[in-house]
KOLLO-328565 format. One record per residue: x, y, z of N, C-alpha, C in turn; residue number from 1. Coordinates in steps of 0.02 Angstrom, whole numbers, plus 50000, padded with zeros to 5 digits. Example, Ala and Ser with C-alpha at 12.3 -4.5 7.8 and 13.67 -1.06 7.14 Angstrom:
> 50660; 49716; 50390; 50615; 49775; 50390; 50660; 49835; 50390; 1 .
> 50642; 49888; 50354; 50684; 49947; 50357; 50645; 50002; 50394; 2 .
END
This chain:
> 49785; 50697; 51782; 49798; 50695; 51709; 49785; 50624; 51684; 1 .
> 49739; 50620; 51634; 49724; 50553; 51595; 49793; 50520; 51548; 2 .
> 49828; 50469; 51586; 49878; 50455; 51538; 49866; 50381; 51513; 3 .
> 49909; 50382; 51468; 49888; 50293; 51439; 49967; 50293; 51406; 4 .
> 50003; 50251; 51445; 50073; 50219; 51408; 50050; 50185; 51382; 5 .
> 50110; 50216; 51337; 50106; 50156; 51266; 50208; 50139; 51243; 6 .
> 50213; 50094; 51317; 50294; 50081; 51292; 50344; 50125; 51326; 7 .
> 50403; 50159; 51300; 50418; 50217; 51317; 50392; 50303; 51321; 8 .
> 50327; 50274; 51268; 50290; 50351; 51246; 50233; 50353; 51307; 9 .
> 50208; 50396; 51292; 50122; 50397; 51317; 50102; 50446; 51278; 10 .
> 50028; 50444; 51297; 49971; 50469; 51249; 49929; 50500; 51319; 11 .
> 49914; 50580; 51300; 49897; 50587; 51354; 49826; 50656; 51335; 12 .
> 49769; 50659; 51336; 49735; 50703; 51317; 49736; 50765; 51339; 13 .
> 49772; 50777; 51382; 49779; 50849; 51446; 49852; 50885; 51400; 14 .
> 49860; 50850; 51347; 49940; 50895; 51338; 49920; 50931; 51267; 15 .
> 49864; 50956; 51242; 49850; 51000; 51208; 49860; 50963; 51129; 16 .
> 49915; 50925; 51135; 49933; 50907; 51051; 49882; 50827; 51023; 17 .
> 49846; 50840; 50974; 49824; 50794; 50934; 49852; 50719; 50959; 18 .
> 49768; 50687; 50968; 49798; 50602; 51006; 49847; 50547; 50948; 19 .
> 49815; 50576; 50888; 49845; 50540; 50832; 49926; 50540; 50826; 20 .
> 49946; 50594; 50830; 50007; 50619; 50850; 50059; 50599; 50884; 21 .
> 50019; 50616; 50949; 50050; 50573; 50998; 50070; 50513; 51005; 22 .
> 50002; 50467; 50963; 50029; 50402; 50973; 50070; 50381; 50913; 23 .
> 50057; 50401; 50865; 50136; 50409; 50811; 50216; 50401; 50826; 24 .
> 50193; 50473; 50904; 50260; 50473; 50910; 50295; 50423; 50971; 25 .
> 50229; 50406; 50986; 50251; 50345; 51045; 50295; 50285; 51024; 26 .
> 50236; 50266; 50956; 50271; 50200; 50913; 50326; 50217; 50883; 27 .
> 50356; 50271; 50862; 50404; 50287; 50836; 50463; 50291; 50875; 28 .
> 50452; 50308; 50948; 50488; 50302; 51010; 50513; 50214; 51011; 29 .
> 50440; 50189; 51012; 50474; 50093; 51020; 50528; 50078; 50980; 30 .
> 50494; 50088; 50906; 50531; 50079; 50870; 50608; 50088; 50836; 31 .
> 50622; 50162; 50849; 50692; 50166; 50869; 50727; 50188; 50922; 32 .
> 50697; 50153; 50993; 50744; 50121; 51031; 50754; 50054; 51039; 33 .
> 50731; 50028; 50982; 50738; 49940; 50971; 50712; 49893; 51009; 34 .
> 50636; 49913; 51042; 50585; 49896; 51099; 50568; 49845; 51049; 35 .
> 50532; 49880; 50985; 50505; 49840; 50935; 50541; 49825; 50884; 36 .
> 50575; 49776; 50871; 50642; 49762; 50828; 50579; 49759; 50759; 37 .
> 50618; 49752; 50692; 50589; 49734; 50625; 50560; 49684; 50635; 38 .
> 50510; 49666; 50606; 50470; 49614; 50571; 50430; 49633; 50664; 39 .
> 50435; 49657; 50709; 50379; 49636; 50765; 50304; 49658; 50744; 40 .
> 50255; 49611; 50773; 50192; 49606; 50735; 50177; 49645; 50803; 41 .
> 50125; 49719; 50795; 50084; 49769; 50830; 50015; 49725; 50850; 42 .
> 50019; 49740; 50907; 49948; 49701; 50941; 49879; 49715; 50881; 43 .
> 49811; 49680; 50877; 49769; 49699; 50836; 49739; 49772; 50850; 44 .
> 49718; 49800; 50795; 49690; 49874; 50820; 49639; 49884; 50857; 45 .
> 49597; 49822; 50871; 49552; 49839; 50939; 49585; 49848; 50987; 46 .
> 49610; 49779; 51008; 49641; 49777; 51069; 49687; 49847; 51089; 47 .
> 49725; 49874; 51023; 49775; 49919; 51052; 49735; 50012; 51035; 48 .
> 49665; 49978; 51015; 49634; 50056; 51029; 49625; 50042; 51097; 49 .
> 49603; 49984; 51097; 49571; 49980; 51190; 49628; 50014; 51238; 50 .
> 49680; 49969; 51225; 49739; 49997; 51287; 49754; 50053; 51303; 51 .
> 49754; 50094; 51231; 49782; 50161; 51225; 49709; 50212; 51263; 52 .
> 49648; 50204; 51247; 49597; 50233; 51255; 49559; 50279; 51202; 53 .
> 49565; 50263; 51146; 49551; 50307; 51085; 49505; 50235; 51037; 54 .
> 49478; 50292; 50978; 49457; 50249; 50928; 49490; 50231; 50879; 55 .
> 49482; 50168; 50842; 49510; 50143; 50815; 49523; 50190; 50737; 56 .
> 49469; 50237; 50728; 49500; 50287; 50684; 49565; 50337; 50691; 57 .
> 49545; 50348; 50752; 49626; 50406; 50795; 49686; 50349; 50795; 58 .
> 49666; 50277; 50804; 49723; 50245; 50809; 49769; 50253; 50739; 59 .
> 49739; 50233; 50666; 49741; 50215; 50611; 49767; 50274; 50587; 60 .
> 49741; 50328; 50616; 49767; 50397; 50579; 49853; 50412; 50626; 61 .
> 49855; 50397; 50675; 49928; 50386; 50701; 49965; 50333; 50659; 62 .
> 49954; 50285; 50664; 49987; 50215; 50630; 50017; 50256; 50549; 63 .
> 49960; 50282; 50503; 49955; 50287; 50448; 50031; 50355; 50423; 64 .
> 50048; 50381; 50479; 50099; 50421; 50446; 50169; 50360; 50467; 65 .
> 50169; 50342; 50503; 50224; 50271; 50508; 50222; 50229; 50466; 66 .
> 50173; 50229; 50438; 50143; 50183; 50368; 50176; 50241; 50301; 67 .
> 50172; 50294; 50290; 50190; 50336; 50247; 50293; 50354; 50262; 68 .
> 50303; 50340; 50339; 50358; 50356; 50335; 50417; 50277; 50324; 69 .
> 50391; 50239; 50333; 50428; 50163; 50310; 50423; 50125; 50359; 70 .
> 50399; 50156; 50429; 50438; 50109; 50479; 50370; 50065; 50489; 71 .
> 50329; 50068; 50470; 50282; 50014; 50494; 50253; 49993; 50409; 72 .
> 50230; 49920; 50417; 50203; 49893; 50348; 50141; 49852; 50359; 73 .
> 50076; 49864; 50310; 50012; 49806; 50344; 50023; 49755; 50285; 74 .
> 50021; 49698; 50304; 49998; 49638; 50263; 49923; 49611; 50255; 75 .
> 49908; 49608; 50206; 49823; 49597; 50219; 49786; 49533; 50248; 76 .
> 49761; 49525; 50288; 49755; 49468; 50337; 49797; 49433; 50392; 77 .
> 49848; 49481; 50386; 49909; 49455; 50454; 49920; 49518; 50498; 78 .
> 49913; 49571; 50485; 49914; 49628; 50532; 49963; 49688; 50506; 79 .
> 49981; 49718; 50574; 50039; 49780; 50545; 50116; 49755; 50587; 80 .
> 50167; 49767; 50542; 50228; 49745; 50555; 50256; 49810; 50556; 81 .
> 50325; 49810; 50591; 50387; 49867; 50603; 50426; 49832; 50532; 82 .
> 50424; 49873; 50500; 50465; 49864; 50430; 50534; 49848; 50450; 83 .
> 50569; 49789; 50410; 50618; 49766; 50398; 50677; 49831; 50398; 84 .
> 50750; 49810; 50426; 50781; 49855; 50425; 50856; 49805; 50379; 85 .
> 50818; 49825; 50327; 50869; 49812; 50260; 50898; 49849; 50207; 86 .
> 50912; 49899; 50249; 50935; 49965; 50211; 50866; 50012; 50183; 87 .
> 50902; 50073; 50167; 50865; 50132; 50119; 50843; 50104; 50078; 88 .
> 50758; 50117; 50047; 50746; 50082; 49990; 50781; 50118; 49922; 89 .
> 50788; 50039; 49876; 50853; 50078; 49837; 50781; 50119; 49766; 90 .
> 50810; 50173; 49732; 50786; 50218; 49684; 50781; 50176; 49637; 91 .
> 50721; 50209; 49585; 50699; 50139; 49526; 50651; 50194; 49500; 92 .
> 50650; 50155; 49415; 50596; 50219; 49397; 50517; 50171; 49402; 93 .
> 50495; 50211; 49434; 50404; 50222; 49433; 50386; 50180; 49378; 94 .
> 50370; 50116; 49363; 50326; 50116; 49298; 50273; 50055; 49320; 95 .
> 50205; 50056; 49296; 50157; 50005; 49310; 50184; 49950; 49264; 96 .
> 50148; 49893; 49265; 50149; 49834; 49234; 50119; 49834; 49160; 97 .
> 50067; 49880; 49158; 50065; 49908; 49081; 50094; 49943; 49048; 98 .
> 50136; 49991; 49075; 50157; 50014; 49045; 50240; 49971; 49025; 99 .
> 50273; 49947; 49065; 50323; 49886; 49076; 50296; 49823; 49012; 100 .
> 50246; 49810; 49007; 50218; 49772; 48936; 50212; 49794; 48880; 101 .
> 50241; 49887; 48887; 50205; 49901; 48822; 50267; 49904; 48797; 102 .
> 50335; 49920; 48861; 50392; 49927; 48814; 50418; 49872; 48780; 103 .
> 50420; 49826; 48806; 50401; 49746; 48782; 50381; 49727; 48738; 104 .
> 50349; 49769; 48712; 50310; 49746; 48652; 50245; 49709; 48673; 105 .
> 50245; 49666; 48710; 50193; 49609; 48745; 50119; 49629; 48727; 106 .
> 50075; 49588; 48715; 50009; 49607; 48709; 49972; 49592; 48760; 107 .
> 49951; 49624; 48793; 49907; 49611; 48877; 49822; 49630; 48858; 108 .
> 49802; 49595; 48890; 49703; 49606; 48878; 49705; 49620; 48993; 109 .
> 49648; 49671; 48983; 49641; 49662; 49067; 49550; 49646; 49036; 110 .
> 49561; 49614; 49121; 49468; 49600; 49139; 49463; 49637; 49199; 111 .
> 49411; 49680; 49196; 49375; 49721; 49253; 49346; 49677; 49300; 112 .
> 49364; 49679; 49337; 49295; 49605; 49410; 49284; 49679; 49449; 113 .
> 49309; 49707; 49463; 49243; 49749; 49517; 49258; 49826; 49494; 114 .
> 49208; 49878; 49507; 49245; 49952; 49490; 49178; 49985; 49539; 115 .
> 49203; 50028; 49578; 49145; 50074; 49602; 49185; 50089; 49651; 116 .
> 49126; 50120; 49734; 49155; 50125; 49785; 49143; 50098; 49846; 117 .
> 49191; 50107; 49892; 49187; 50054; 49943; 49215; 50098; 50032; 118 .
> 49177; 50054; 50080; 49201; 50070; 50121; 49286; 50066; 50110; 119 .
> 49310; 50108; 50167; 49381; 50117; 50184; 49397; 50087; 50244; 120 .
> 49446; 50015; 50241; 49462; 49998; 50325; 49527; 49974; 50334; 121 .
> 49545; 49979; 50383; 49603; 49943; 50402; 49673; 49977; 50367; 122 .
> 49694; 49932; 50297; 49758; 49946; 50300; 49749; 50004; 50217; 123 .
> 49712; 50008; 50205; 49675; 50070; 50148; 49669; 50123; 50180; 124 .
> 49637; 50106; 50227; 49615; 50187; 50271; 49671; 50210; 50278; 125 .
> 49704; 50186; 50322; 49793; 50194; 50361; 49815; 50217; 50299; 126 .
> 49840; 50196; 50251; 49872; 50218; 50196; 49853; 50279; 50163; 127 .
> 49779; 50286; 50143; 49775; 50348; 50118; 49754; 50402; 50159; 128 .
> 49762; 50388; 50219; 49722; 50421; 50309; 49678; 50477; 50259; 129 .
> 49649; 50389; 50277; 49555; 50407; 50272; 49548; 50393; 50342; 130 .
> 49493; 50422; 50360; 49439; 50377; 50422; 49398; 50328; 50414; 131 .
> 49403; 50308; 50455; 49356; 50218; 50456; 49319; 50227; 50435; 132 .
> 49287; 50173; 50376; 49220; 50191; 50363; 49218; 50251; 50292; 133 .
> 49260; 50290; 50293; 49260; 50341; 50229; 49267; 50293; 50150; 134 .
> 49206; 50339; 50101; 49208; 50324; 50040; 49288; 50298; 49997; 135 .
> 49294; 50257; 49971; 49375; 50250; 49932; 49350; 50196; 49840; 136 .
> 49376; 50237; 49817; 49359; 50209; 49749; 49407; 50142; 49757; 137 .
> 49358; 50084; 49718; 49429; 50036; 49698; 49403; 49994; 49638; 138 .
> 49433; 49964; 49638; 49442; 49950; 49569; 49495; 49876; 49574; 139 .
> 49475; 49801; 49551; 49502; 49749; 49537; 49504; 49715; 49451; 140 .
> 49575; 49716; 49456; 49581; 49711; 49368; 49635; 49630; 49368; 141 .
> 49602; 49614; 49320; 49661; 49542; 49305; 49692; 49565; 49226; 142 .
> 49757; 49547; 49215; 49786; 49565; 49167; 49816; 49482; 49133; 143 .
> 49815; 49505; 49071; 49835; 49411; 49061; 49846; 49423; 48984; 144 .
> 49892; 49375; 48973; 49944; 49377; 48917; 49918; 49317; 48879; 145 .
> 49938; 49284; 48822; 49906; 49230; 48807; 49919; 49176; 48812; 146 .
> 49971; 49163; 48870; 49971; 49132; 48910; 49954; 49105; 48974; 147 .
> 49913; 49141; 48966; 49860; 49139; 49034; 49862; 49205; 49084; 148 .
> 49827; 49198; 49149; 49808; 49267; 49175; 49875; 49268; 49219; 149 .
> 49908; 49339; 49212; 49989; 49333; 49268; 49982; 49385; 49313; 150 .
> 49925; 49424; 49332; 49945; 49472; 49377; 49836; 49491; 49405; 151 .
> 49858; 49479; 49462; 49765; 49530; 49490; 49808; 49601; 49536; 152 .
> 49777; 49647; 49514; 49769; 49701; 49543; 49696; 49727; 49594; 153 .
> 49741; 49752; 49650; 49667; 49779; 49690; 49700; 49861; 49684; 154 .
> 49654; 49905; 49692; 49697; 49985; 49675; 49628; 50016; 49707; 155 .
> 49658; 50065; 49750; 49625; 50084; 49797; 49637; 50171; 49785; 156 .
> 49606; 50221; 49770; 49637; 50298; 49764; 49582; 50336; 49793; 157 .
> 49602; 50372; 49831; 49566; 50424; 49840; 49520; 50452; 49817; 158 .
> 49440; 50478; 49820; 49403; 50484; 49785; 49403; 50554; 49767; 159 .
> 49410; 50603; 49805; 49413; 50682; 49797; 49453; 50700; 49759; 160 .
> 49521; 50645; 49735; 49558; 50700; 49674; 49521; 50682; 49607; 161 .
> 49495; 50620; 49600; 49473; 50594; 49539; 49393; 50585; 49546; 162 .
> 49355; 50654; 49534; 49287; 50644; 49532; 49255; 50605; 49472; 163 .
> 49204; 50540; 49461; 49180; 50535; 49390; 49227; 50454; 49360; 164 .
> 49284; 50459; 49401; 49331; 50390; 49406; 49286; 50319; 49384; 165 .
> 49265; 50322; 49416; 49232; 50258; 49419; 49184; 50276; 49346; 166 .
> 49169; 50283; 49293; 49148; 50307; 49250; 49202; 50278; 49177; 167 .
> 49283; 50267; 49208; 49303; 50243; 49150; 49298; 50178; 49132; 168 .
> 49340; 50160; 49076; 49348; 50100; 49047; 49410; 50078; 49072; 169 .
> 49406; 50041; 49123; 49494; 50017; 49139; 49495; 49943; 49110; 170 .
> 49452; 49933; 49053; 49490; 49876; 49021; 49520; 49887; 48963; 171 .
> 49509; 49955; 48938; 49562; 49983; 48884; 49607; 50039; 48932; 172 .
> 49583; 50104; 48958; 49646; 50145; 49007; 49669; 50100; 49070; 173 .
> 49731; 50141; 49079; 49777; 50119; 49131; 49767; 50186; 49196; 174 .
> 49791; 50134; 49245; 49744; 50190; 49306; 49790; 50246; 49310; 175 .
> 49859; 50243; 49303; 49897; 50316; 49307; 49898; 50340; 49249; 176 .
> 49887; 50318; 49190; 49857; 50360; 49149; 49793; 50416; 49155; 177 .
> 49737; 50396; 49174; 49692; 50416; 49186; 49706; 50473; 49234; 178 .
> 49735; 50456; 49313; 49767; 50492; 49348; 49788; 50566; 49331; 179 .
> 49846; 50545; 49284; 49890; 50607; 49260; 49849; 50645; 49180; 180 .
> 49834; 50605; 49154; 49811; 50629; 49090; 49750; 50680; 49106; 181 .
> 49695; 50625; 49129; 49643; 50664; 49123; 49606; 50705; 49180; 182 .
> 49643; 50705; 49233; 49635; 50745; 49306; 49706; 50783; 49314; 183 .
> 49753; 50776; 49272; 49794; 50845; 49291; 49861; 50811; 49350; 184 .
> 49851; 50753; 49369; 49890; 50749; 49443; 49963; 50710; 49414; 185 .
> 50005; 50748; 49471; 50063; 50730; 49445; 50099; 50672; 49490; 186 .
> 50099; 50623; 49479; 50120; 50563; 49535; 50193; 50561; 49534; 187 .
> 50225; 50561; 49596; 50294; 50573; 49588; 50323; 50525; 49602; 188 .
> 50308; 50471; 49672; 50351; 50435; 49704; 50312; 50376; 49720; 189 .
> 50331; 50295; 49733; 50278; 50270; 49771; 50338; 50230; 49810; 190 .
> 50304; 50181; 49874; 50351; 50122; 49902; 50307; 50069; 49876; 191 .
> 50366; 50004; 49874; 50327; 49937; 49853; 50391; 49906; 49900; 192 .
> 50340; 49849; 49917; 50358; 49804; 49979; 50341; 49736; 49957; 193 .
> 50392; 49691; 49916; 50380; 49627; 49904; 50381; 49585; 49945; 194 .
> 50343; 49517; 49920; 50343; 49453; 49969; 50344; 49420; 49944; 195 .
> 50335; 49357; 49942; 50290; 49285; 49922; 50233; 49263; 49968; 196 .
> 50198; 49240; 49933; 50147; 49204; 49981; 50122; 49146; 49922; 197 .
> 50069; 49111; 49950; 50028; 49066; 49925; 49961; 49096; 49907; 198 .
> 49946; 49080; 49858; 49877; 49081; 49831; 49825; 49075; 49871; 199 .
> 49764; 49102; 49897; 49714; 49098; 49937; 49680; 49066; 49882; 200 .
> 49594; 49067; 49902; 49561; 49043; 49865; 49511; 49073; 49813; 201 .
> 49513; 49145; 49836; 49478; 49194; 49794; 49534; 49238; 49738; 202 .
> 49595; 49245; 49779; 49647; 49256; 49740; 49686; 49182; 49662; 203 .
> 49675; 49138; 49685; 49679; 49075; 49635; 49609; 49077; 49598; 204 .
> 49553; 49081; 49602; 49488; 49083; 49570; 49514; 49136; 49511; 205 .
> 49520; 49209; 49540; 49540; 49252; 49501; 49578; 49252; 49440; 206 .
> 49633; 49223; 49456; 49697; 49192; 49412; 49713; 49128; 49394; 207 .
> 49638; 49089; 49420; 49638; 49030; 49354; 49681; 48983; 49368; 208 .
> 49708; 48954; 49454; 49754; 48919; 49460; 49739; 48885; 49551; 209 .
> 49778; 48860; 49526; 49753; 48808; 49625; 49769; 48854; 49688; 210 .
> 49745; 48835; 49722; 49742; 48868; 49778; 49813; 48851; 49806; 211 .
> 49862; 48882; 49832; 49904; 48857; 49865; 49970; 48896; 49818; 212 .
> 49942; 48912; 49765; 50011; 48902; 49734; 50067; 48987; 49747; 213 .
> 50114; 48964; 49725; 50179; 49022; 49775; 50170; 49081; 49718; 214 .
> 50157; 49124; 49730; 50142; 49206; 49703; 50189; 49271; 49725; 215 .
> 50207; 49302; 49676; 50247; 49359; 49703; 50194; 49410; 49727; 216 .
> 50191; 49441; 49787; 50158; 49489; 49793; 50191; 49561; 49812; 217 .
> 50158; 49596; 49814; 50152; 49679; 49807; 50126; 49736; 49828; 218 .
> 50136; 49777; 49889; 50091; 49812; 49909; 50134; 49887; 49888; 219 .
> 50074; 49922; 49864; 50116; 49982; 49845; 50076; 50048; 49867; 220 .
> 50107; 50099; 49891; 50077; 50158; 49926; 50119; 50220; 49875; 221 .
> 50075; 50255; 49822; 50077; 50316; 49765; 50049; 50371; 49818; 222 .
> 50121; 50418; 49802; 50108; 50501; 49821; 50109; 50524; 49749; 223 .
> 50076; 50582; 49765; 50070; 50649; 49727; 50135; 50681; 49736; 224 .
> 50165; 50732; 49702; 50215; 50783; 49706; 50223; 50822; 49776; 225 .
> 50147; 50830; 49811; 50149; 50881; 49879; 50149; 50829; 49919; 226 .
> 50164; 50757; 49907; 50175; 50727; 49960; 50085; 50692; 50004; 227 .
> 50061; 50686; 49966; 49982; 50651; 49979; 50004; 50599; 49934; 228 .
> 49955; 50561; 49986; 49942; 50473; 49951; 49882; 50491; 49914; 229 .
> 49891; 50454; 49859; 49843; 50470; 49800; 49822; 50382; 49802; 230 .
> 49859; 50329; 49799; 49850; 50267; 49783; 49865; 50213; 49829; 231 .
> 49827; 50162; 49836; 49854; 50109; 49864; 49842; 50044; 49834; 232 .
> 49889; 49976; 49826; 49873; 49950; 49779; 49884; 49875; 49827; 233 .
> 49875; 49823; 49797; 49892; 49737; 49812; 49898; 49701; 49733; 234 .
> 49947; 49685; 49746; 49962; 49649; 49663; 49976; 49584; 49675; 235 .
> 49965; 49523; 49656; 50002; 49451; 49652; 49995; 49442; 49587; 236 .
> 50046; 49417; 49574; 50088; 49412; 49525; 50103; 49308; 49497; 237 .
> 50077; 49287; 49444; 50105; 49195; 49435; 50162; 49212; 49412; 238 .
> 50219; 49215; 49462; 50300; 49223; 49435; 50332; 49167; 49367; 239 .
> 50263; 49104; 49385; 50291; 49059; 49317; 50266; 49083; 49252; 240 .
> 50236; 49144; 49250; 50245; 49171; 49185; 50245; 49249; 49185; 241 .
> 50270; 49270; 49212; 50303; 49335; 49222; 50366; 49338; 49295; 242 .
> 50406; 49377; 49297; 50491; 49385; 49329; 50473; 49476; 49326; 243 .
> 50484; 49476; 49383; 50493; 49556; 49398; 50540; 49607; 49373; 244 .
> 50567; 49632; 49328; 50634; 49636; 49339; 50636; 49724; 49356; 245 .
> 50682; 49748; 49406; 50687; 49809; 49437; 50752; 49853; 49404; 246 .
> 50755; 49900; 49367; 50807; 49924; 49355; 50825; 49996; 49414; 247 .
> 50900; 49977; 49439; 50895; 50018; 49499; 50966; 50062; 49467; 248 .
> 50982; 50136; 49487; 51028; 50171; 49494; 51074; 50200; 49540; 249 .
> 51144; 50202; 49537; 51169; 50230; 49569; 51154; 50300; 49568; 250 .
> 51147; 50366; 49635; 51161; 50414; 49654; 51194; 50459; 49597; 251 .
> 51264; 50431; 49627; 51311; 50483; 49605; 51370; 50409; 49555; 252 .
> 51371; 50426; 49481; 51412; 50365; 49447; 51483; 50380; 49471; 253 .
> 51505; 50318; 49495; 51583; 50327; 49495; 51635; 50310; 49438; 254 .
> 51669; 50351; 49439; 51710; 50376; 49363; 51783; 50324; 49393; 255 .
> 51777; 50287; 49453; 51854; 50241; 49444; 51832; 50182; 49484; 256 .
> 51778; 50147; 49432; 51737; 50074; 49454; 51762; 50057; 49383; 257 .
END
């Protein structure tokens, strides 16, 4: 029998069930028996297609429901991490940054820098489990107040629910507008996973500011109602002229607080 440990799990092609699967449930094995504590960084996906014996697409399509279920997170240019164990993420309502400006009153202009389609890799694929290499619409928008530019968006969706996409105007519509309005789809839930980082140099070009400088960032993964990833996004944010603010709810209100 062809086996390949991976930790406490193995991955084994002779046992009838899907390799993707398997190795899902291997990492999910590390992970909660505290092999791989939070924040541990996953070897690169060559190396750990190599070990395992699969391609790096079978790998990504395993990874990608650990990616959908919380316990693993990709950062773009640093790898895939075992998500932080800082509680349940707390409930919040759904709203984009345009639409968050409009209640505001605020007047926002966006600039389009890229719109069409693109290969699918790495931490896109994983997210919307695509396969390597598969078509993925995207779309990079800068939004900016008149105070200068405060937010770049990268937005990544699926191409099969939204045929013709790439066809709009996303410097007047908003992408979940478009989404829900004019394709019918009903977006129910997403996760967002903040950070800070520093400004790169294509990301500062973008937003009109030095390289280096400290940025809120944002990675966000949009389901549909049946539970499909419809979206994947990267946001940085110049916190010196925009502040996040999250309105969160209790469950159940208590009547003797």
């Amino acid at each position: 029998m062809a086996t390949f440990e991976l930790g406490r799990g193995s991955v084994s092609r002779d046992t009838g069930e899907a390799l993707h699967a398997q190795i899902a449930d291997a990492v999910r094995l590390r992970i909660r028996s505290g092999e791989w504590p939070p924040g541990h960084r996953l070897r690169p996906e060559p190396e750990l297609a190599k070990e395992i014996g699969v391609s790096r697409g079978t790998l990504r399509r395993g990874l990608s429901e650990l990616i959908a279920d919380g316990l693993l997170t990709q950062v773009p240019g640093r790898g895939t991490f075992v998500a932080g164990a800082a509680g349940p993420p707390m409930p919040q309502l759904l709203s984009t940054l345009a639409e968050d400006f409009a209640d505001q009153g605020a007047e926002v202009s966006t600039e389009v820098l890229e719109i069409g389609y693109a290969e699918a890799h790495d931490d896109v694929a994983a997210s919307l489990r695509l396969d390597d290499g598969e078509q993925v619409f995207r779309l990079v928008r800068v939004r900016r107040t008149a105070e200068g530019s405060i937010a770049l968006l990268h937005n990544y969706v699926t191409p099969a629910v939204a045929p013709g996409i790439e066809d709009i105007d996303f410097a007047e519509a908003t992408l979940f507008g478009v989404l829900e309005d004019r394709y019918g789809l009903t977006i129910d839930n997403a996760r967002r996973r903040f950070s800070a980082v520093s400004a790169d140099s294509g990301t500062a070009e973008a937003l009109g500011i030095e390289a280096g400088t400290a940025l809120q960032y944002f990675e966000q993964l949009t389901f549909l109602e049946d539970g499909r990833p419809i979206e994947y996004s990267h946001v940085w944010i110049d916190s010196r002229r925009l502040s996040v603010v999250v309105n969160v709810f209790r469950r159940h209100q208590r009547r003797d607080a």
